[in-house]
DSSP file (Angstrom, degrees, kcal/mol; ACC not computed):
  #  RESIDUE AA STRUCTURE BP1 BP2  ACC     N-H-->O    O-->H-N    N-H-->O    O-->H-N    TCO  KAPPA ALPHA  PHI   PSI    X-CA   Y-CA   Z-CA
    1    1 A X              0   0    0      0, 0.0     0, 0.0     0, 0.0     0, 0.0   0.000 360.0 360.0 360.0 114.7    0.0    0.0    0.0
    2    2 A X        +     0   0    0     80,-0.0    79,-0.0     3,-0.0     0, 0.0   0.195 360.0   7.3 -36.8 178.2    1.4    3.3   -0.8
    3    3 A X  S    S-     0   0    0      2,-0.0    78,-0.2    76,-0.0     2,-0.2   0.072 104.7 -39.7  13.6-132.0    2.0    6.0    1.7
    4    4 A X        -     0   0    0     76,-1.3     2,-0.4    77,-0.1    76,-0.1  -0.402  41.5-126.9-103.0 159.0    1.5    5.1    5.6
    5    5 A X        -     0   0    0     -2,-0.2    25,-2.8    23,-0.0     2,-0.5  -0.937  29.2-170.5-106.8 157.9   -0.6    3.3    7.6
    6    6 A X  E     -A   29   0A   0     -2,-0.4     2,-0.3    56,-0.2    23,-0.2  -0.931  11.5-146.8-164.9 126.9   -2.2    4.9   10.4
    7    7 A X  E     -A   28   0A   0     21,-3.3    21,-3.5    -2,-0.5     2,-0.8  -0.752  11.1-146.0-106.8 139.1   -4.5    4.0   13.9
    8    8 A X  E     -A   27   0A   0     -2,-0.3     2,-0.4    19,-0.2    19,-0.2  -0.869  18.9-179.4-106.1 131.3   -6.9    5.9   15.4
    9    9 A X  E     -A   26   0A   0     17,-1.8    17,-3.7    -2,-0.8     2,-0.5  -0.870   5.5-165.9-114.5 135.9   -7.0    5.5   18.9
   10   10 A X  E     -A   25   0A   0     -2,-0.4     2,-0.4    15,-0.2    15,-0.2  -0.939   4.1-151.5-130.8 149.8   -9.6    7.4   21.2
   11   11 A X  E     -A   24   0A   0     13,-1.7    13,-2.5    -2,-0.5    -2,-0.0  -0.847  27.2-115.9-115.3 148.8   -9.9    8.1   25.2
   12   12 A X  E     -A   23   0A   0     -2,-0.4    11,-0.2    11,-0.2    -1,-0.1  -0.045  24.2-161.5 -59.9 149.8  -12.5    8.6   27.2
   13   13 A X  E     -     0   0A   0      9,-2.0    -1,-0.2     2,-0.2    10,-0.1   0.727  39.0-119.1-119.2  -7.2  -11.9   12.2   28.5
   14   14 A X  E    S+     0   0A   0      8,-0.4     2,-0.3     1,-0.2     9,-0.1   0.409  81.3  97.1  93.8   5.1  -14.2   11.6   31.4
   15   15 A X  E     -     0   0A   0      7,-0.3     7,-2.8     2,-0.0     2,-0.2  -0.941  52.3-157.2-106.3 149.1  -16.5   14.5   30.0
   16   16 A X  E     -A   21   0A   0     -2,-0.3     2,-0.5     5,-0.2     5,-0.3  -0.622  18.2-129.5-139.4-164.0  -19.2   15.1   28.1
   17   17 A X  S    S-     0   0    0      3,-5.0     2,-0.4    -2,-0.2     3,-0.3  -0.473  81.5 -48.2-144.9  85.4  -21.1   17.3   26.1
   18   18 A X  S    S-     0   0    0     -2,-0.5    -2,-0.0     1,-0.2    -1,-0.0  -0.847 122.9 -24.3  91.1-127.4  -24.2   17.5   27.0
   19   19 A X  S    S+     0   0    0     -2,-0.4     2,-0.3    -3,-0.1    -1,-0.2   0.745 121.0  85.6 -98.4   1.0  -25.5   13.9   27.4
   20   20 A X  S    S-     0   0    0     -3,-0.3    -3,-5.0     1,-0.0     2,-0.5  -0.655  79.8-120.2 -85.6 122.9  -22.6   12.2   24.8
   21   21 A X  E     -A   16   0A   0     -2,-0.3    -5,-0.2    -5,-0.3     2,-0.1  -0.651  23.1-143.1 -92.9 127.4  -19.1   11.3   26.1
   22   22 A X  E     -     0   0A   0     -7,-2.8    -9,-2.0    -2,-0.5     2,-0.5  -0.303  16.6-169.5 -79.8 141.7  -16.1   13.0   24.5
   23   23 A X  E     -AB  12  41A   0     18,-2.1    18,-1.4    19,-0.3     2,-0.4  -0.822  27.1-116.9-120.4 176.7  -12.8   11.2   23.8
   24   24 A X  E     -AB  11  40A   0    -13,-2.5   -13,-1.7    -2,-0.5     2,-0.6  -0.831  33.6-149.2 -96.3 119.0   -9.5   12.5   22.8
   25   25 A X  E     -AB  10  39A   0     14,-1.8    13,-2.4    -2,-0.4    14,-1.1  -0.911  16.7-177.8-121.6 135.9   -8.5   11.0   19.2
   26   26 A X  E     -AB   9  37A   0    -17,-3.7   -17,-1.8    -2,-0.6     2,-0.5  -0.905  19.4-138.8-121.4 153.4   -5.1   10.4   18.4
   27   27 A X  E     -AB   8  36A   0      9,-1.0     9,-0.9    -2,-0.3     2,-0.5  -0.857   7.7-167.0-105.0 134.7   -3.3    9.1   15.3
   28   28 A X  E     -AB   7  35A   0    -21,-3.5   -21,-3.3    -2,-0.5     2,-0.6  -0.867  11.1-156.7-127.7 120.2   -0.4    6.8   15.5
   29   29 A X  E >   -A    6   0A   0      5,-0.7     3,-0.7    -2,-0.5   -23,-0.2  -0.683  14.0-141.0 -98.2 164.7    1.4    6.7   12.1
   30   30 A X  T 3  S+     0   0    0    -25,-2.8    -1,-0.1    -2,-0.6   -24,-0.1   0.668  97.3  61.7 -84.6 -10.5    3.3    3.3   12.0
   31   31 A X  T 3  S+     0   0    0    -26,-0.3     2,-0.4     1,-0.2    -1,-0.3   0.714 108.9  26.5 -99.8 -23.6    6.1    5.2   10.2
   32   32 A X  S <  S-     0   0    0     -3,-0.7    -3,-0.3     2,-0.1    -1,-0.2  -0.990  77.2-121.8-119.7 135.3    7.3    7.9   13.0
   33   33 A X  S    S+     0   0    0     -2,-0.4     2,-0.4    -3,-0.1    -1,-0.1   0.247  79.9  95.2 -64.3  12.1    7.0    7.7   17.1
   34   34 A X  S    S-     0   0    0     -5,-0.1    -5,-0.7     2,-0.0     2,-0.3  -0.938  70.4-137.4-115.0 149.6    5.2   10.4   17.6
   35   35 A X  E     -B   28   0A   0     -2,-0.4     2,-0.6    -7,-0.1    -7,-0.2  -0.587  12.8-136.9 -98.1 147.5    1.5   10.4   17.9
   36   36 A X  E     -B   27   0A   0     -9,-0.9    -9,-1.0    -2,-0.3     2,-0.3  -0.889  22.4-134.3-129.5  91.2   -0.9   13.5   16.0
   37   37 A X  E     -B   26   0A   0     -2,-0.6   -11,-0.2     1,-0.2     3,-0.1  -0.504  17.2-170.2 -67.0 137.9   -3.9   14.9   18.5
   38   38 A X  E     -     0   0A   0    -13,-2.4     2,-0.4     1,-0.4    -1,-0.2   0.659  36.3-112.1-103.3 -85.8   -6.5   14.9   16.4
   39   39 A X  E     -B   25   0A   0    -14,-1.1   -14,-1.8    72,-0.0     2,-0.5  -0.955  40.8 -54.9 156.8-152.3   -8.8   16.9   19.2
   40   40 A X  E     +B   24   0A   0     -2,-0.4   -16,-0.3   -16,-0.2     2,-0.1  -0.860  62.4 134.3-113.3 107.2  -11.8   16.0   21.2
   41   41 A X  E     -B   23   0A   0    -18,-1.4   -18,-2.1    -2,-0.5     2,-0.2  -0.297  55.5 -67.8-140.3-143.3  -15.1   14.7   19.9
   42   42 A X  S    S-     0   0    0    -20,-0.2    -1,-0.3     1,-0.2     2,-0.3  -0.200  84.9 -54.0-103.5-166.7  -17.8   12.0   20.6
   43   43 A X        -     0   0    0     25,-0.2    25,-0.5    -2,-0.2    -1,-0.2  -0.672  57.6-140.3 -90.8 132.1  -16.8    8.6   20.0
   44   44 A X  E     -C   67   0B   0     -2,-0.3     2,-0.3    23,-0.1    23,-0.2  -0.490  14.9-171.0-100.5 156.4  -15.2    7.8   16.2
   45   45 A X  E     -C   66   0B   0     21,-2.2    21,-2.5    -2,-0.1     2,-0.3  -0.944  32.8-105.8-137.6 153.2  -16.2    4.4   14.4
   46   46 A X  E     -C   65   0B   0     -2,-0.3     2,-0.3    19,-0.2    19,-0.3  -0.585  22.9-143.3 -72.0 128.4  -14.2    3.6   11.2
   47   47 A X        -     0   0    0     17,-3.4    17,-0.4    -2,-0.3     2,-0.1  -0.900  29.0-108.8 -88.0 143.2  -15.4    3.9    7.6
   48   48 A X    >   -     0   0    0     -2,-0.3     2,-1.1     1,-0.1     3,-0.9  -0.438  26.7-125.5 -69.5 141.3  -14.3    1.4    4.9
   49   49 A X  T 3  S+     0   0    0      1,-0.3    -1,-0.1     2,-0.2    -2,-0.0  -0.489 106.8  74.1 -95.2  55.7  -11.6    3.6    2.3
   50   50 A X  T >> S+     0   0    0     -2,-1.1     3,-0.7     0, 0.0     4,-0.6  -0.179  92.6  53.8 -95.9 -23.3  -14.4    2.2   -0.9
   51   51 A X  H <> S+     0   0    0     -3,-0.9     4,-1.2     1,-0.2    -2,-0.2   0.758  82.5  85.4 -89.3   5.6  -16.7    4.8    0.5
   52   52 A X  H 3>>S+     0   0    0      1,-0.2     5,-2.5     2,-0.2     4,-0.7   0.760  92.8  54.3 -81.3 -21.5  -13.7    8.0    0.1
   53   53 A X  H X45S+     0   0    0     -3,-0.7     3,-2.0     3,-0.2    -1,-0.2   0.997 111.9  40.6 -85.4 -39.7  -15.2    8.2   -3.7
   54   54 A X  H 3<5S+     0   0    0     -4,-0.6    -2,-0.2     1,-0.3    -1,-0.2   0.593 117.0  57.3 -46.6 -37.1  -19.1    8.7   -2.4
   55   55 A X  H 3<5S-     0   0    0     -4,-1.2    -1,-0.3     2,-0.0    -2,-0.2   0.535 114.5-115.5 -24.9 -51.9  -17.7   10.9    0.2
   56   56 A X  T <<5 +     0   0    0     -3,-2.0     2,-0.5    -4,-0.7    -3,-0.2   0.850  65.8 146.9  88.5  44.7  -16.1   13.2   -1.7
   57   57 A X      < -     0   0    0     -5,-2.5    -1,-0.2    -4,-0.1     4,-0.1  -0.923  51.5-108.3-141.4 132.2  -12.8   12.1   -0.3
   58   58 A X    >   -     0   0    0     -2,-0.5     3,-1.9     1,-0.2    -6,-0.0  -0.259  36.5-112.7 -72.0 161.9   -9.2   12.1   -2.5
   59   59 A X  T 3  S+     0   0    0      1,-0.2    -1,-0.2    -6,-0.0    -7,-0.1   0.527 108.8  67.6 -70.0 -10.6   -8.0    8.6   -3.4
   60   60 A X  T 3   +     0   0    0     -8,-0.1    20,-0.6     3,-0.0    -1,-0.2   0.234  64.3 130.9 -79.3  -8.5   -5.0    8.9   -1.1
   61   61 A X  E <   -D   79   0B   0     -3,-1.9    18,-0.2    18,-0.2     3,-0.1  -0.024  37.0-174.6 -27.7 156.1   -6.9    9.0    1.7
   62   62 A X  E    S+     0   0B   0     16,-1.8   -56,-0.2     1,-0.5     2,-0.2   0.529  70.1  22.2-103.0 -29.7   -5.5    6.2    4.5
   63   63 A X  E     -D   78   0B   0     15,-0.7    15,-1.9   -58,-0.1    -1,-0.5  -0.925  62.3-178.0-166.9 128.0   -7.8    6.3    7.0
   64   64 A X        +     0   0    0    -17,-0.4   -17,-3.4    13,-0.3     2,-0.3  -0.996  18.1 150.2-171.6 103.0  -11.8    7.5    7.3
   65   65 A X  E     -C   46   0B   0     11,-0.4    11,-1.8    -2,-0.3     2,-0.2  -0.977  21.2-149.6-162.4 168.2  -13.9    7.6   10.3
   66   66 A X  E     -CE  45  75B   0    -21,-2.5   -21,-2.2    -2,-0.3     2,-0.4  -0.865   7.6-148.6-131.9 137.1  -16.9    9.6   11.8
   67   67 A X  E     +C   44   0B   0      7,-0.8     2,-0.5    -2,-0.2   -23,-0.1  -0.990  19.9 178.2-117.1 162.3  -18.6   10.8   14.7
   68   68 A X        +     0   0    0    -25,-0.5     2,-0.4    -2,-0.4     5,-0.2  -0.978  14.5 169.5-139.8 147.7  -22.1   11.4   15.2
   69   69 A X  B >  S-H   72   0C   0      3,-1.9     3,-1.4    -2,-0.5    25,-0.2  -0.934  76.0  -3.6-129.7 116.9  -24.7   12.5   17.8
   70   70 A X  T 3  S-     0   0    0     -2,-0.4     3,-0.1     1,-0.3    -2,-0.0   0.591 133.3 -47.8  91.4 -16.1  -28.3   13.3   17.3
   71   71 A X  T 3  S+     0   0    0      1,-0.6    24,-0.6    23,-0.1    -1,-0.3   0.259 128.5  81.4 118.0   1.6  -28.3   12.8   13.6
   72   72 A X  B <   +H   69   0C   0     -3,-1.4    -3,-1.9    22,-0.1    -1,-0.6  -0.716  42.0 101.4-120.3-177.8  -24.6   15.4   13.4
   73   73 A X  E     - F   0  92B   0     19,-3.0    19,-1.5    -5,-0.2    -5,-0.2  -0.872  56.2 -44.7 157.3-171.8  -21.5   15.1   13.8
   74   74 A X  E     - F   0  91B   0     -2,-0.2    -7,-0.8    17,-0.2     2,-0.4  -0.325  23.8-162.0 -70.1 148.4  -17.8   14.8   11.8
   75   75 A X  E     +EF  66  90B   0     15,-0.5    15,-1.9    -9,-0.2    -9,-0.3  -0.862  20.8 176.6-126.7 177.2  -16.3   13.0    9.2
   76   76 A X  E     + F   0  89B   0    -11,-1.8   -11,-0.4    -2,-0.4     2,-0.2  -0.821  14.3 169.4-133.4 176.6  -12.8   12.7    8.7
   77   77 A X  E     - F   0  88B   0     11,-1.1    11,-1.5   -13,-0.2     2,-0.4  -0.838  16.0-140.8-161.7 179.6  -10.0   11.2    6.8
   78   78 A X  E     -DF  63  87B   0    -15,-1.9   -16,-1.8    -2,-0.2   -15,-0.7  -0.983   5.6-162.3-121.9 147.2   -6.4   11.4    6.4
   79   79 A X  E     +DF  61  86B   0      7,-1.7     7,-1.9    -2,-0.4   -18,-0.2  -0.922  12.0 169.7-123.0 161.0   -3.7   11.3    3.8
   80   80 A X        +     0   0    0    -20,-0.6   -76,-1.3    -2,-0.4     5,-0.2  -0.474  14.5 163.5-168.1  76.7   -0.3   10.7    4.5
   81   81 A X        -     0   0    0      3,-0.5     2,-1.2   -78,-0.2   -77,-0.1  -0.043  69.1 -50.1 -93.3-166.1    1.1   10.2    1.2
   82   82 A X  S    S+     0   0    0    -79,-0.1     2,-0.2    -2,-0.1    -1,-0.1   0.011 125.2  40.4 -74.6  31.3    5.1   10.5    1.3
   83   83 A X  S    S+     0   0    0     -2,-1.2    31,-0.0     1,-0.3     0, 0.0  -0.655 110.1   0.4-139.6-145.4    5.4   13.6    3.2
   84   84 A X        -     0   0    0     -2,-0.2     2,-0.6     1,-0.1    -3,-0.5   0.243  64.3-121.7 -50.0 134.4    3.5   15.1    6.2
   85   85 A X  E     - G   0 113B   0     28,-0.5    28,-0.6    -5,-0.2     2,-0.4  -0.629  41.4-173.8 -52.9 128.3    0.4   13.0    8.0
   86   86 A X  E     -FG  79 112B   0     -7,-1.9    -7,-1.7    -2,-0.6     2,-0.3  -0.964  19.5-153.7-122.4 173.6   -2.8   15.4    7.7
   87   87 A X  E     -FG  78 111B   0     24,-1.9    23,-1.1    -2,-0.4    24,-1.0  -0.921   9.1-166.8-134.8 147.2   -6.0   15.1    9.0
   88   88 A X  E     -FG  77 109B   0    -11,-1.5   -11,-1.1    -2,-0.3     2,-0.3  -0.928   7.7-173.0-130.1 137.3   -9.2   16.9    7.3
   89   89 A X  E     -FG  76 108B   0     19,-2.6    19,-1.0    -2,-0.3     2,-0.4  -1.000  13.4-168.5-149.5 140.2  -12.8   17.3    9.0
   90   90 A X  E     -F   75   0B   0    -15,-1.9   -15,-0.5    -2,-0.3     2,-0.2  -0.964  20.2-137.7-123.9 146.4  -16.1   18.5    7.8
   91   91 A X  E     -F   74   0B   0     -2,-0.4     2,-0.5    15,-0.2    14,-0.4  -0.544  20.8-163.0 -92.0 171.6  -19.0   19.2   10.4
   92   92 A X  E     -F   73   0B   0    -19,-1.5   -19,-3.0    -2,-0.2     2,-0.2  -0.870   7.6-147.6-153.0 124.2  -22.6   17.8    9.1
   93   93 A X        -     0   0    0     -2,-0.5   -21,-0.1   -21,-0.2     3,-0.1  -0.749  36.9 -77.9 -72.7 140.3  -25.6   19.1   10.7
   94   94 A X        -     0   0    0     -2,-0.2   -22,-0.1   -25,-0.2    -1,-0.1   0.081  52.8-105.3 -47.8 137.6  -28.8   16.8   11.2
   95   95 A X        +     0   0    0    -24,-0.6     2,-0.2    -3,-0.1     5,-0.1  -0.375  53.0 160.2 -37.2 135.8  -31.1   16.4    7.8
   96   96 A X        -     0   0    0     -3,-0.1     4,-0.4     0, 0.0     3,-0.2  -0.906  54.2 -88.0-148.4-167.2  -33.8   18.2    8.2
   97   97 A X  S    S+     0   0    0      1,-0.3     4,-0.1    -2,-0.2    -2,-0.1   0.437 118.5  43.8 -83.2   9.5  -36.6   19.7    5.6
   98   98 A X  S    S+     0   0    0      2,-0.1    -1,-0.3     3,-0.0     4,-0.2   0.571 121.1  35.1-114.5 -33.9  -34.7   23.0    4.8
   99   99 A X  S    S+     0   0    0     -3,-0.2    -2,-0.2     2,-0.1    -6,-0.1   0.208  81.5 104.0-142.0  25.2  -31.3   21.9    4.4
  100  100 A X  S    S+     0   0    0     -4,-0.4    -1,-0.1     1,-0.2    -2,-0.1   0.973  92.1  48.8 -66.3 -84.9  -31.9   18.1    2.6
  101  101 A X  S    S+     0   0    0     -4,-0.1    -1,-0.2    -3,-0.0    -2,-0.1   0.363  90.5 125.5 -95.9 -39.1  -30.7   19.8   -0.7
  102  102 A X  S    S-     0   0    0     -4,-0.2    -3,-0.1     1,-0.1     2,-0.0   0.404  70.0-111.6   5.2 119.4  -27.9   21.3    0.8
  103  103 A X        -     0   0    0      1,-0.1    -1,-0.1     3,-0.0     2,-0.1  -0.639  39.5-110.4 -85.6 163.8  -24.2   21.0   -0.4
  104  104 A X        -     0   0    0      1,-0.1     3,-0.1   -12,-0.1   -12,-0.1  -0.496  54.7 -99.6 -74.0 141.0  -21.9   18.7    2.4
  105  105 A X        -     0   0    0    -14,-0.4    -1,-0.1    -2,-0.1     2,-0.0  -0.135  47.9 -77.7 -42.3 145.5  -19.6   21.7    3.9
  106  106 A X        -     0   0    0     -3,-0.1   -15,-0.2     1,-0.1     2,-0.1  -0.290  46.8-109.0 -53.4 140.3  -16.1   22.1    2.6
  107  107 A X        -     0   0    0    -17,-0.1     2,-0.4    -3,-0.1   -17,-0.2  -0.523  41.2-165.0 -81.3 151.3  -13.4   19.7    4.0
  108  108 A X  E     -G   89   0B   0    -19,-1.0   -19,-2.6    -2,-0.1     2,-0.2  -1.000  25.4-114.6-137.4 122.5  -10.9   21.9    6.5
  109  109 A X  E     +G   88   0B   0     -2,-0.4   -21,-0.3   -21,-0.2     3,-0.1  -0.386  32.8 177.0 -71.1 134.0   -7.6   20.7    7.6
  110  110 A X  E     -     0   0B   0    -23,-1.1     2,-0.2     1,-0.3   -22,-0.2   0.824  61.7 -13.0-103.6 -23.3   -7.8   20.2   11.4
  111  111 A X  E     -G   87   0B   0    -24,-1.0   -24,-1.9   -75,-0.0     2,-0.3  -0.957  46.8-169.7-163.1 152.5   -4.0   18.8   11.9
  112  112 A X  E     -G   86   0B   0    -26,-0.3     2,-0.4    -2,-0.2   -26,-0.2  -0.986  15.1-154.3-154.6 159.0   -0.8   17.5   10.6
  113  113 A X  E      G   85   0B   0    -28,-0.6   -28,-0.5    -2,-0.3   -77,-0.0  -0.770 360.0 360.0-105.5 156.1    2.3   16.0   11.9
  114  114 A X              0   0    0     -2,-0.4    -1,-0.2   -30,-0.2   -28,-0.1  -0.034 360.0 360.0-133.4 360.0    5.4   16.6    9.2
């Protein structure tokens, strides 16, 4: 597989926001020993890299994963082609009857490790 491979780990942060408990997400990329805070969100579950085209997500992606509460929430992904890890996040607000038609927000880089 080209570029890196790379886990996301999250911890409980022992707070919550509202009635959803926030972790801490990290990245560990398998090629350097240091790890890339992500930040603080609800709890992330993985997406499979076949959904990055449906997504909207470049093809170099490594890594793909979500959170949600309430019908909102994050997506993410990462690339970490041969230079720096980044991480990209877009927020999604719940469907509703106003804003079905909607385009998904623009992706915004939230971190990278070089």
């Amino acid at each position: 597989m080209p570029g890196r491979t790379v886990h996301l780990k999250a911890f409980p942060t022992g707070r919550t926001n509202g009635e959803v408990p926030l972790f801490t997400l990290y990245l560990y990329p398998t090629s350097q020993s240091d790890s890339l805070l992500v930040g603080e969100d609800t709890e992330p579950s993985l997406l499979a890299l076949d959904q990055a085209p449906r997504l909207q997500i470049p093809p170099s992606a490594v890594l793909l994963f979500q959170t949600y509460h309430a019908g909102a929430g994050s997506q993410y992904y990462v690339r970490a082609d041969k230079g720096p890890v980044r991480v990209y996040r877009r927020r999604l607000e719940e469907a509703m009857p106003g804003n079905e038609a909607s385009a998904r927000p623009a992706w915004q880089l939230v971190a990278h490790l070089d």
